[in-house]
Wavefront OBJ file of the C-alpha trace (Angstrom):
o trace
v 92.949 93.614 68.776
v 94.729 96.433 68.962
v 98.618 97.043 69.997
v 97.159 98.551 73.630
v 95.539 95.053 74.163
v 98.446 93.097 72.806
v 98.348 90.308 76.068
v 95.504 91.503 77.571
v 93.327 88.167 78.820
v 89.978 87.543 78.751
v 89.814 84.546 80.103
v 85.711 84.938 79.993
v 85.803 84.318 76.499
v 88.215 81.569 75.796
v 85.479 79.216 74.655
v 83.348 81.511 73.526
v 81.782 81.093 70.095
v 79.728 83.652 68.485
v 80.179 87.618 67.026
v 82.667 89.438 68.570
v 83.834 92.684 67.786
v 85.680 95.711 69.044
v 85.663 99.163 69.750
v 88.369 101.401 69.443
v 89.091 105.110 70.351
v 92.050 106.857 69.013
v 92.393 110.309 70.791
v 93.821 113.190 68.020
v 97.854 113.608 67.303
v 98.953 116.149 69.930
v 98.835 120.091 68.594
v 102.254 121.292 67.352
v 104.240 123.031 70.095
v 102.614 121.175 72.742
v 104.047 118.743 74.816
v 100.768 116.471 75.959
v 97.246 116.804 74.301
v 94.672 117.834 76.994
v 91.538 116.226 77.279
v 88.941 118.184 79.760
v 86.912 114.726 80.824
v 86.694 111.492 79.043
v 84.178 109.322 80.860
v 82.843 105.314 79.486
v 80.277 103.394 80.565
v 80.101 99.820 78.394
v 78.884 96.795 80.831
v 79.609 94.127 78.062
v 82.941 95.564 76.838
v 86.825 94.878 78.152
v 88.981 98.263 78.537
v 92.491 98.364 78.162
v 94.764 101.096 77.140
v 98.391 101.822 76.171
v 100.725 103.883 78.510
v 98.420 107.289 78.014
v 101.013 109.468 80.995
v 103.654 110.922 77.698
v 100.831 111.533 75.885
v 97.901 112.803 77.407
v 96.503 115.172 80.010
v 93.306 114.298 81.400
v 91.360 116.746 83.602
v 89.073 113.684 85.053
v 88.676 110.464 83.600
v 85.943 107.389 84.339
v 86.342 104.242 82.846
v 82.904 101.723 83.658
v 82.332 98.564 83.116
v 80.677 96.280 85.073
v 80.757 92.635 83.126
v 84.413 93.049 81.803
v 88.125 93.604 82.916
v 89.428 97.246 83.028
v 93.563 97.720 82.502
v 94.685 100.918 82.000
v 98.453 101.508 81.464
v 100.200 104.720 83.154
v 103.679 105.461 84.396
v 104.368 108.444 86.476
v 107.221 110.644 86.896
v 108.787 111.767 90.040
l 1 2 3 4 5 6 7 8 9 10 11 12 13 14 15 16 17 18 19 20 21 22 23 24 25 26 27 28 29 30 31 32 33 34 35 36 37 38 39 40 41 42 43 44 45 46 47 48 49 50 51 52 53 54 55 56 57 58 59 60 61 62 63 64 65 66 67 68 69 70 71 72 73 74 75 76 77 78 79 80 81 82
């Protein structure tokens, strides 16, 4: 699992025994002399699959973003500042 999902629960899957897998996304290093990397839309849409991200606010700038997922938990991390 990766660091973003370090203590994220499924609790679904506890007992679960079979093939189990993930998918992973790693957005590109931020361009020299910029401060945030923008991303114009990032939209998912993965019924069987958990989300969870690290704390994206320092890093990225997202024009829209849609995270789906109708049989698994969604936790996205983001601070804000004033």
């Amino acid at each position: 699992m990766t660091d973003a999902c370090v203590g994220f629960k499924f609790p679904e899957l506890l007992n679960y025994v079979g093939v189990t897998f993930e998918v992973a996304m790693h957005l590109p290093q931020t361009p020299s002399g910029r401060s945030s990397l923008h991303v114009k839309n990032l939209e998912t849409d993965l019924p069987l699959f958990a989300h969870c991200t690290g704390d994206l606010a320092n890093n990225v700038d997202f024009g829209t973003v849609s995270f789906r997922s109708s049989n698994m938990p969604i936790e996205v991390r983001v601070s804000f500042e004033a």
